[in-house]
N, C-alpha and C positions, 0 to 999 in steps of 0.2 A: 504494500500500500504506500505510494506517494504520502510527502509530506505533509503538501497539504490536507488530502483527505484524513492523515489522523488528526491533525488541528480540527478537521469541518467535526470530524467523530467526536473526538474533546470537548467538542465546543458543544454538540447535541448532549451530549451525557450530562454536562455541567448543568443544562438547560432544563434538563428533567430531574434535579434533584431534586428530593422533600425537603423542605424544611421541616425538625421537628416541632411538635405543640410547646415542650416543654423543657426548661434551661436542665432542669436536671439529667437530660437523657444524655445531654452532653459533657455536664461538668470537666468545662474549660478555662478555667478562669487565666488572671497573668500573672506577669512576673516580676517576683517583687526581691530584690536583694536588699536585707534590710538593715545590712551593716552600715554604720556610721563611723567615718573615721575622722572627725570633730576633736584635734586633741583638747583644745579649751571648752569640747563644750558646749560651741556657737549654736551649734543645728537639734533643734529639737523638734519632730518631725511630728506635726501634728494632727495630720492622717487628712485621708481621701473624702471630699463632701459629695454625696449626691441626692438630690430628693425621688430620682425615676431612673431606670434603666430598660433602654432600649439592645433590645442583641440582635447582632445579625451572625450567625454562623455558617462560616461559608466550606462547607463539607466537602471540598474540592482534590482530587487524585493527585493533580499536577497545575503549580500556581506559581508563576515567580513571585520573587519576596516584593512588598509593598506594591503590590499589581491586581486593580479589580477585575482585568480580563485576562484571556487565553492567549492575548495575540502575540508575544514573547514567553516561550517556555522554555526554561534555561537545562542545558543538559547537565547532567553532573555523573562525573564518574563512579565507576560502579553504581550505579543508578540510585546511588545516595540521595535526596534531595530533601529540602525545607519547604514547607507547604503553611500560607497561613492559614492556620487551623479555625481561630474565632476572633471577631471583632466586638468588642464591647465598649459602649458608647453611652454614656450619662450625660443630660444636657436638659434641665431644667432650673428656671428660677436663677439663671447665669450661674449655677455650677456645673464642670465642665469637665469628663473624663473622657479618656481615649485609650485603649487599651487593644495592643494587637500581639494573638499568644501563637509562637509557631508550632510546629511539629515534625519532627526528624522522622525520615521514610527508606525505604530500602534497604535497609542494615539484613547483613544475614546471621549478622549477633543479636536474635531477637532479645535476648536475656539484657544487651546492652541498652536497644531502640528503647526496648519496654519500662526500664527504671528510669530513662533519658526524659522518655516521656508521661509517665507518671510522677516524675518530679514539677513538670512543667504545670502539669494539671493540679499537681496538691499545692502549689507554692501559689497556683493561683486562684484554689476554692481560699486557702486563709486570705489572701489581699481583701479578695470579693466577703468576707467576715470582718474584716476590720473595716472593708468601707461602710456596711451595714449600720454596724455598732457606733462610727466616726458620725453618720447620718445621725441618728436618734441624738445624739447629746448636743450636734450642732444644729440643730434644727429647733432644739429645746431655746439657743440662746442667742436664734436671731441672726445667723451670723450672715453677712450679705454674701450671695452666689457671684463666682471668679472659677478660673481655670486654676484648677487644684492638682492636679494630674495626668499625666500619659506614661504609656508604656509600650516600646516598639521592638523592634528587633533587627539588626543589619548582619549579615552574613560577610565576612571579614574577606574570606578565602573557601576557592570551592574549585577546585583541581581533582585529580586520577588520583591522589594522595591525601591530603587534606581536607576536612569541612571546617571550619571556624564561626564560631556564632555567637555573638553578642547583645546579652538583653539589657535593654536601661531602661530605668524606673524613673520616671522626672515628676520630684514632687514640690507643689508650689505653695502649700499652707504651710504659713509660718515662713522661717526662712526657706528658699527655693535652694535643689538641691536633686543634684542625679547622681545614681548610683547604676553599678555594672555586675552583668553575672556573667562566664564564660563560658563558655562550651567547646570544647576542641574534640577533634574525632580523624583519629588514621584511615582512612579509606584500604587502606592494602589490608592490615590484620584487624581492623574493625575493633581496634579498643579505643578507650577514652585516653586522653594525652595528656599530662601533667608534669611540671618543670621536674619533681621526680622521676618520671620515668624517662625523661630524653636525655639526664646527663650520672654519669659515672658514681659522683659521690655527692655530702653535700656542699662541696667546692663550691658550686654554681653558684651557693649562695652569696656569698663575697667576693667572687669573679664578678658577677653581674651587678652587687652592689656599688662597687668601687668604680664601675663603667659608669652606674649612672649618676654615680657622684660628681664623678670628672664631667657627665653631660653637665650637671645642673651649675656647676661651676663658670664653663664656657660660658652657656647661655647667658646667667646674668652679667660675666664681663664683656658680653659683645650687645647685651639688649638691656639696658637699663629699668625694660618695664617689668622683666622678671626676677620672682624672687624666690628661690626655696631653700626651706627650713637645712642647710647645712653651712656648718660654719659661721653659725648665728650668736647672737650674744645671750640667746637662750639655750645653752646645749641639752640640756634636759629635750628640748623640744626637735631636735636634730634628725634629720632622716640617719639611720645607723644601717639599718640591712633591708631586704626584701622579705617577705615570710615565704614559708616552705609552699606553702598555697597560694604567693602571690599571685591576683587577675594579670591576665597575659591571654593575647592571641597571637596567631601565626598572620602575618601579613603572605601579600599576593608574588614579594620577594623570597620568600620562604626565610624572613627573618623574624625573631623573636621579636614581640613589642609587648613590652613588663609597661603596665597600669595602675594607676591610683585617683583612685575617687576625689573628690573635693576634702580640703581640707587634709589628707593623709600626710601630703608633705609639704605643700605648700598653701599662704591665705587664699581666703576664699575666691576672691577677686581672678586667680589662676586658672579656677574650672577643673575640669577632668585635664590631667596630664599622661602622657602617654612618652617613654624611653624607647628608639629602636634599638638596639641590641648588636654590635657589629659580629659577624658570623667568624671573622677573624678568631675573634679573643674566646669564643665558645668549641670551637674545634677539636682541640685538645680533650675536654670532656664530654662531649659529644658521645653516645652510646652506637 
């Protein structure tokens, strides 16, 4: 069958799907990483407002990421691919949520797809609980309706070798604030990837920190607007190392890129900062 006819076919099937009557038959909520890495303090996150929720669930085989139609379907190796799963939409009385949850497909490590994706869905029945709960008590005290929250998903790298999949949580009550969850996946032997398993010992750790110490260093002698927490007159508050679980994706270079949230290592003002990793200096430990 030509190309196009499996697009026309695609595109029929997608046209005939049910939606079902009821949210529970799906239980898909989003994704919510709910660490904070605030060392003073700053960010006290004071949850999701909604008064109604609208769902659209879009039950679809094959979907590129952030795309309501069929008409771009991305291949991906070993027939791996990101599908988004459900779109959840709160928008009444000006409060304003946006929530898009994906789902990893193809894997023939069901055991791996299946916890992949039963994390995706329990991390996102609790959000869909604490928005609930966050409703009743704000709604008790008046508070004026704003855009409180989104949750999306970009797919970093998607190669014969590689998946990379990055969820952010961007929450705006109270102080505003986005946080990151990771996902990395070997397409060749179908496991999950972790700064553990790709290097020798835990070297990595201080190899990679000391890299991106020296980044943060440059940066701020050649850009004056940047600032981060090393070699500060607060050393107590000093970026020191990376964690054993630092967030990291594989970029499309097939270089390491070590991440940190807001406030981790640097003021607020900073945002999400993101280290590429030279391939050089990791080599040597390299598994």
């Amino acid at each position: 069958m030509k190309d196009n006819e499996k697009l026309q076919k695609l595109k029929e099937n997608y046209m005939n799907i049910e939606i079902p009557d009821k949210i529970d038959d799906i239980v898909n909520q989003a994704i919510n990483n709910k660490k904070s890495a605030n060392k003073k303090n700053i960010i006290k996150t004071l949850g999701i407002v909604a008064a109604s929720l609208v769902v659209f669930i879009g039950s679809v085989n094959i979907s590129p990421v952030f795309a309501d139609t069929l008409e771009d379907i991305p291949v991906i190796g070993n027939i791996v691919k990101v599908v988004n799963f459900s779109n959840y939409n709160f928008n009444k009385n000006g409060f304003d949520v946006s929530i898009k949850v994906p789902k990893v497909e193809g894997l023939k490590n069901k055991k791996l797809e299946n916890e992949l994706n039963e994390e995706l869905q329990k991390e996102g029945k609790s959000l869909y609980n604490d928005y609930v709960n966050e409703v009743k008590e704000l709604q008790k005290g008046n508070i004026q309706g704003r855009k409180v929250g989104e949750s999306w998903y970009e797919v970093k790298t998607d190669n014969d070798d590689i998946l990379s999949l990055v969820i952010f949580n961007y929450q705006a009550q109270g102080s505003t604030n986005t946080t990151r969850k990771f996902y990395n996946i070997n397409k060749k032997n179908e496991t999950a990837i972790t700064l553990k398993s790709m290097y020798k010992d835990k070297d990595y750790i201080s190899i990679i920190s000391e890299n991106i110490k020296s980044q943060m260093k440059e940066q701020m002698k050649t850009d004056p607007d940047k600032y981060y927490w090393v070699d500060s007159d607060i050393p107590e508050m000093d970026f020191k190392a990376i964690k054993e679980d630092q967030g990291f994706y594989i970029n499309e270079n097939n270089e390491l890129v070590i991440c940190f949230d807001k406030y981790e290592v640097a003021p607020g003002y900073m945002g999400l900062v993101e280290f590429v990793i030279p391939q050089e200096i990791l080599k040597l430990i390299i598994k």
